[in-house]
mmCIF file of the C-alpha atoms, coordinates in Angstrom:
data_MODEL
# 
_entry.id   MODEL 
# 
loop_
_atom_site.group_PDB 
_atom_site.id 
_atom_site.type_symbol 
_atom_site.label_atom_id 
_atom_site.label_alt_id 
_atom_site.label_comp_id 
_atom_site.label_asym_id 
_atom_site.label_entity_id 
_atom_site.label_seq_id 
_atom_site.pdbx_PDB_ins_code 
_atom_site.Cartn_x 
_atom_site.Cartn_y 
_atom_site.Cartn_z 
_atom_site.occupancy 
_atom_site.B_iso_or_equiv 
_atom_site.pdbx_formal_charge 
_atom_site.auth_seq_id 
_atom_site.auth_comp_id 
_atom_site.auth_asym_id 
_atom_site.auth_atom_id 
_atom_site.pdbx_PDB_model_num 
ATOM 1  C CA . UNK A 1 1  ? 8.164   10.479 -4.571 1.00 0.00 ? 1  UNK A CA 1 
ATOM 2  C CA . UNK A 1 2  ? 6.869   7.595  -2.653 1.00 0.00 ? 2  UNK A CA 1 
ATOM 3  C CA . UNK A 1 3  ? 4.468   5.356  -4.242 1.00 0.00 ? 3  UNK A CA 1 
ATOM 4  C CA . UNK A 1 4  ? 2.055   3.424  -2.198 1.00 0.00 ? 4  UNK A CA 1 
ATOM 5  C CA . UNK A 1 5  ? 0.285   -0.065 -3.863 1.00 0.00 ? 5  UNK A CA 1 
ATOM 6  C CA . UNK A 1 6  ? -2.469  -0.706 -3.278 1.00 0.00 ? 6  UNK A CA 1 
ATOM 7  C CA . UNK A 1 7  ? -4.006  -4.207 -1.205 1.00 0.00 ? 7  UNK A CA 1 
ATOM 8  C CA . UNK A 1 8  ? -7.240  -3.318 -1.024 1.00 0.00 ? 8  UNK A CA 1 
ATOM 9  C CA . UNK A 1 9  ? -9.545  -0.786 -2.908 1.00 0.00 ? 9  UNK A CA 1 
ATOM 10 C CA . UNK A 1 10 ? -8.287  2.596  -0.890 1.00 0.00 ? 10 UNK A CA 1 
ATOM 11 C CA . UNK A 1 11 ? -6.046  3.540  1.893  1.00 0.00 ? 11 UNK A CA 1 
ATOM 12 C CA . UNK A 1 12 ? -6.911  6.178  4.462  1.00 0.00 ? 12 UNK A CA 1 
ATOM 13 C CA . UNK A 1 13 ? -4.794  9.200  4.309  1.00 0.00 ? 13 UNK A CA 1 
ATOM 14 C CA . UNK A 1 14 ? -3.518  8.584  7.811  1.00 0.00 ? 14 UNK A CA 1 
ATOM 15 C CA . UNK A 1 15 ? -2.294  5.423  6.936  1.00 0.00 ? 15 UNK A CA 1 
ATOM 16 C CA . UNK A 1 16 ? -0.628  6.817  3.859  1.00 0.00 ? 16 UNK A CA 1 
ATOM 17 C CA . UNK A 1 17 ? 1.154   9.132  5.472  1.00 0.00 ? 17 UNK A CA 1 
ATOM 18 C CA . UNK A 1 18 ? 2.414   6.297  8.046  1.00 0.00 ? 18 UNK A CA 1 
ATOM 19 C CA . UNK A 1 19 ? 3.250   3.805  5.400  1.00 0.00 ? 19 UNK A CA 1 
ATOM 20 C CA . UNK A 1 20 ? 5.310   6.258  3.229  1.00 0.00 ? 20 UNK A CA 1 
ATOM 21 C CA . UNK A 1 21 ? 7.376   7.642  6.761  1.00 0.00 ? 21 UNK A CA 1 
ATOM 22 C CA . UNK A 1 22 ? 6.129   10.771 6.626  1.00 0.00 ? 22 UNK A CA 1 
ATOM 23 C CA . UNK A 1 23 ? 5.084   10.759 10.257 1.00 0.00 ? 23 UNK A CA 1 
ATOM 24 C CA . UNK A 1 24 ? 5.830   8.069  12.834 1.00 0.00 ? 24 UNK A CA 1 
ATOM 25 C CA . UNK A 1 25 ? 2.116   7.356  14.099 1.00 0.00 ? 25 UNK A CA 1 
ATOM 26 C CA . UNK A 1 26 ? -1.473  8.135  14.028 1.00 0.00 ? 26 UNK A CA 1 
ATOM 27 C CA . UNK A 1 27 ? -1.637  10.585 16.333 1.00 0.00 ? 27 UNK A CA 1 
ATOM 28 C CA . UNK A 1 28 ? 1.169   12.698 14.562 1.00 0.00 ? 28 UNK A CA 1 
ATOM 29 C CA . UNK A 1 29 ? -1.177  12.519 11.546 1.00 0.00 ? 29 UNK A CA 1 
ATOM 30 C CA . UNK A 1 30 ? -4.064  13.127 12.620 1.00 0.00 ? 30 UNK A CA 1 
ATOM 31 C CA . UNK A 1 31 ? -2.189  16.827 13.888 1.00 0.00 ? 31 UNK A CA 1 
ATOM 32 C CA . UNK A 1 32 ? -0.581  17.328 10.403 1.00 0.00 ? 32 UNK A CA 1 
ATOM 33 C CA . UNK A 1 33 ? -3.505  16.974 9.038  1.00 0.00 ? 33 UNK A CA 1 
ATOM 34 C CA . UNK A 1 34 ? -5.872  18.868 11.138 1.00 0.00 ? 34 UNK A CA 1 
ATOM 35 C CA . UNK A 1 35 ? -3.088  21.475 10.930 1.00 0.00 ? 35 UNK A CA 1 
ATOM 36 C CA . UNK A 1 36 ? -3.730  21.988 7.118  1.00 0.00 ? 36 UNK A CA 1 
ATOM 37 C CA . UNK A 1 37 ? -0.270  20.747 6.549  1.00 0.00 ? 37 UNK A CA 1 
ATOM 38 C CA . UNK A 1 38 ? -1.349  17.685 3.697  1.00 0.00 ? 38 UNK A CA 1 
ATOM 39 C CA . UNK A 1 39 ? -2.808  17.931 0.322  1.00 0.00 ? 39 UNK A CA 1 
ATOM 40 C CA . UNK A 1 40 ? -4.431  15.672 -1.840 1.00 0.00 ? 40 UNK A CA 1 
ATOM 41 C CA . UNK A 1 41 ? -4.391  15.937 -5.368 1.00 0.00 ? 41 UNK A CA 1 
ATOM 42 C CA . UNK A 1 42 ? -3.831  19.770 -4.862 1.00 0.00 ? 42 UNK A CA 1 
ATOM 43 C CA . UNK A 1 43 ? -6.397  20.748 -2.197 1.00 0.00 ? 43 UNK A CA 1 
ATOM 44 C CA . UNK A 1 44 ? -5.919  20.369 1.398  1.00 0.00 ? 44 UNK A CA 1 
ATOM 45 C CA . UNK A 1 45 ? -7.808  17.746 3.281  1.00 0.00 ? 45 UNK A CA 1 
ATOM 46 C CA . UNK A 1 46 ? -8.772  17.806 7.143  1.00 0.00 ? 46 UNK A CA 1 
ATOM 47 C CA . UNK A 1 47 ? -9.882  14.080 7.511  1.00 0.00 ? 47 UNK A CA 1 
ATOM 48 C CA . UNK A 1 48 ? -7.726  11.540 8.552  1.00 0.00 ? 48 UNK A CA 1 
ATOM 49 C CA . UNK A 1 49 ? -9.868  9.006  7.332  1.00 0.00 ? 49 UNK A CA 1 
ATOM 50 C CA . UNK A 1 50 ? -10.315 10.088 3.393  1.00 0.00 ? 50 UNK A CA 1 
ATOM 51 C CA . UNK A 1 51 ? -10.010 7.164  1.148  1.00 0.00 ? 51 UNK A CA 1 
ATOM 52 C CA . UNK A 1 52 ? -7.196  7.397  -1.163 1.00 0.00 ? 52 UNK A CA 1 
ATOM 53 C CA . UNK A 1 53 ? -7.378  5.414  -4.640 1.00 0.00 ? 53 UNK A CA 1 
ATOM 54 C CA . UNK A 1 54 ? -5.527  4.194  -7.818 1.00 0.00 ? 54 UNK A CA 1 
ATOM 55 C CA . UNK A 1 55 ? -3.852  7.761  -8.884 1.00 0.00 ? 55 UNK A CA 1 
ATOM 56 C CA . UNK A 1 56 ? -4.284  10.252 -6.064 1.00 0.00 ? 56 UNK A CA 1 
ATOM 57 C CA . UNK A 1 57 ? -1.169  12.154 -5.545 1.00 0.00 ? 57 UNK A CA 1 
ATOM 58 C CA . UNK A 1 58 ? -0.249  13.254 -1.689 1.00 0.00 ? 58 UNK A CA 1 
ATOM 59 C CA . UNK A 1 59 ? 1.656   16.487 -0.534 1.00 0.00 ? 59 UNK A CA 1 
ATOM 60 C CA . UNK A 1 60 ? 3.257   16.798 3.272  1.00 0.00 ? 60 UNK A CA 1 
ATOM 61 C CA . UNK A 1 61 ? 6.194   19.516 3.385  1.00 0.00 ? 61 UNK A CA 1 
ATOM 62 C CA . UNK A 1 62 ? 6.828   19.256 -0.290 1.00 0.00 ? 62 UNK A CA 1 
ATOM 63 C CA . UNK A 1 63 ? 7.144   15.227 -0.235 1.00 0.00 ? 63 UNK A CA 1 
ATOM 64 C CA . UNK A 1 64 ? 4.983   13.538 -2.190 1.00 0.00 ? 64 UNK A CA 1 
ATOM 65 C CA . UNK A 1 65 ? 3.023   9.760  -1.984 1.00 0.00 ? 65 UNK A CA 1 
ATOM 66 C CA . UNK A 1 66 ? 1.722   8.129  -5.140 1.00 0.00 ? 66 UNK A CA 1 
ATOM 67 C CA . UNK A 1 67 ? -0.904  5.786  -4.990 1.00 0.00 ? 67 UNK A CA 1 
ATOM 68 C CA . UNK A 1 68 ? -0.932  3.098  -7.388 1.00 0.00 ? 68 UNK A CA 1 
ATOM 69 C CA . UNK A 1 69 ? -3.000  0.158  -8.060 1.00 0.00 ? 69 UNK A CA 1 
# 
């Protein structure tokens, strides 16, 4: 499991999915994700730009991101 700190108040989920290595740039997750291919906290999400806080868990091909404060 990756875990993501937090700078700020939130990330956006396409920027969590950068910062942890799951995909090598924007454009490759904003497809993953319009694909149906992430979850967060155990429903799947189709925005790029959902804000992620202290405790939300993320799911891409059974890799997970933690995001901590």
């Amino acid at each position: 499991m990756e875990i993501i700190k937090l700078r700020d108040e939130y990330i956006k989920l396409g920027q969590a999915l950068k910062a942890a290595g799951f995909v090598s740039s924007g454009v490759e997750a904003k497809l993953v994700i319009q694909d149906g291919l992430v979850k967060v906290n155990n429903q799947t999400q189709y925005q790029r730009g959902k804000k992620l806080y202290d405790g939300d868990v993320v799911e891409y091909k059974e890799n997970y991101i933690q995001i901590e404060r």
